[in-house]
C-alpha positions as CSV (number, residue, x, y, z in Angstrom):
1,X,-9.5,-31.5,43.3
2,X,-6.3,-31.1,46.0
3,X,-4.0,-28.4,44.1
4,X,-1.2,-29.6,46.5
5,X,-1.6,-33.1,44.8
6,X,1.6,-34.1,42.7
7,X,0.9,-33.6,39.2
8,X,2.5,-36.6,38.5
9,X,0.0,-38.7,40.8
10,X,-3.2,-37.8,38.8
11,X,-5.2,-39.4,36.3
12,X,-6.4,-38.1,33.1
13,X,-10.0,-38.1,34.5
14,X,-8.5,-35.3,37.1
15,X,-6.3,-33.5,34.8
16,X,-9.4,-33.5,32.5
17,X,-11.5,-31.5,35.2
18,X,-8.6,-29.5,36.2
19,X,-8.7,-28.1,32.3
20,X,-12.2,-28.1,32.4
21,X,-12.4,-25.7,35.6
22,X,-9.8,-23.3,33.7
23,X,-11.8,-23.2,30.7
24,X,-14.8,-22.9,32.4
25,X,-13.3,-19.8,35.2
26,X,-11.7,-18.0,31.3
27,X,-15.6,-18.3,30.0
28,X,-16.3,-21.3,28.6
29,X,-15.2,-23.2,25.6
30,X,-15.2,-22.5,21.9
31,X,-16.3,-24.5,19.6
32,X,-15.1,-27.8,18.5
33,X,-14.2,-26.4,15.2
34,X,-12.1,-23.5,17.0
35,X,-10.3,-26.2,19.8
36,X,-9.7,-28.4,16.3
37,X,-7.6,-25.3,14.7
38,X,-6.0,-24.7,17.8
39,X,-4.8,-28.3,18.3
40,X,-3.2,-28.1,14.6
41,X,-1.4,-24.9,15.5
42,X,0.1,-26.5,18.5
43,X,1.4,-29.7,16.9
44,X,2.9,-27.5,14.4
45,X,4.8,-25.9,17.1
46,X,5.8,-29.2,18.4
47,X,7.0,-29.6,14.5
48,X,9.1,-26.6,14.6
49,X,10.6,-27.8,17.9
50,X,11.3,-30.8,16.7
51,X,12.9,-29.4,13.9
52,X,15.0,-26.4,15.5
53,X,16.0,-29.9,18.1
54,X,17.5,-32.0,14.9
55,X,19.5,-29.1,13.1
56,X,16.6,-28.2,10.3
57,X,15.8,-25.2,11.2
58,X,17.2,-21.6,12.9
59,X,17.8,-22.5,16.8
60,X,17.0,-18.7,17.4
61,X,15.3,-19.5,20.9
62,X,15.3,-21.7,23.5
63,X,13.3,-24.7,23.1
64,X,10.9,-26.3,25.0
65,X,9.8,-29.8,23.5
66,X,7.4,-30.7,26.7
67,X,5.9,-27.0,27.2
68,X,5.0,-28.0,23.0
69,X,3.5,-31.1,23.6
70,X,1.8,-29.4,27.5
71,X,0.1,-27.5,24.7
72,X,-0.9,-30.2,22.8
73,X,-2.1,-32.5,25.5
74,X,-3.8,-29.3,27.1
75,X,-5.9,-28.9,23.8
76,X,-6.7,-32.3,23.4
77,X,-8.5,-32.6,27.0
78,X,-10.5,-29.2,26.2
79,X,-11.2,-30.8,22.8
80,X,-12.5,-33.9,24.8
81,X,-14.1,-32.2,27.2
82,X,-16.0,-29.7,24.7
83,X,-17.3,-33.4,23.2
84,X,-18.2,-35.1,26.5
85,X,-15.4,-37.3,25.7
86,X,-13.3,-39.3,28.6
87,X,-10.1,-39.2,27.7
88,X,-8.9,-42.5,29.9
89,X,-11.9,-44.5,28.0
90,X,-10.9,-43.4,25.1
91,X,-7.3,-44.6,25.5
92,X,-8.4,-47.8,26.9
93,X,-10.0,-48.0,23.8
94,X,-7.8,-47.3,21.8
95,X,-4.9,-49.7,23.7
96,X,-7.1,-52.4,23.2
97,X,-7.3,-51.7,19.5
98,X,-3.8,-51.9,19.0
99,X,-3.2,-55.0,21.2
100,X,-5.5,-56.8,19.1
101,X,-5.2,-55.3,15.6
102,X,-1.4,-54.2,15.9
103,X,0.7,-56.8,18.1
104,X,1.8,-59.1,15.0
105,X,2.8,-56.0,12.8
106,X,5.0,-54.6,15.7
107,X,6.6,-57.9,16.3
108,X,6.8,-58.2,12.5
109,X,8.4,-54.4,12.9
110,X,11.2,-55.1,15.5
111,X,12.0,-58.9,14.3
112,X,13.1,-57.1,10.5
113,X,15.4,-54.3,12.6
């Protein structure tokens, strides 16, 4: 991996291995149980940001909507990676999914706007 490569030109499959050799150079990973708990306490961060963002909550600090959702995306790719999962196959996946299950609801959706 070229550390002097954009961040913005890489591919989930890179930014995968780039968590991976973190996790792995800190130890190793936890367990998917551990990763799972951790992922739920950074979406509820996001959920706080969110909130201090729309006037529901104490703005007592700075906040920082995309460090929140780094989090989450960071703990979703050690998740996958704990699993063996590829995160770009899985999204493919799940695109496809959508495209065929979805399109007519979301047309359905924006026509009723």
């Amino acid at each position: 991996m070229n550390d002097s490569q954009p961040a913005e030109d890489l591919f989930i499959s890179e930014w995968q291995a780039r968590v991976d050799d973190q996790i792995q150079a800190f130890g190793g990973y936890w367990d998917a149980f551990q990763i799972l708990a951790r992922l739920m306490e950074e979406l509820g961060e996001v959920a706080a940001a969110l909130q201090r963002l729309n006037g529901l909550r104490p703005h007592d600090s700075t906040v920082d909507l995309e460090a929140e959702i780094g989090d989450v995306l960071y703990t979703v790719m050690a998740f996958a990676n704990a699993r063996q999962i590829r995160l770009d196959q899985a999204l493919a996946r799940v695109l496809q999914k959508y495209e065929q299950r979805d399109q007519q609801a979301w047309q359905d959706q924006q026509r009723d706007r």
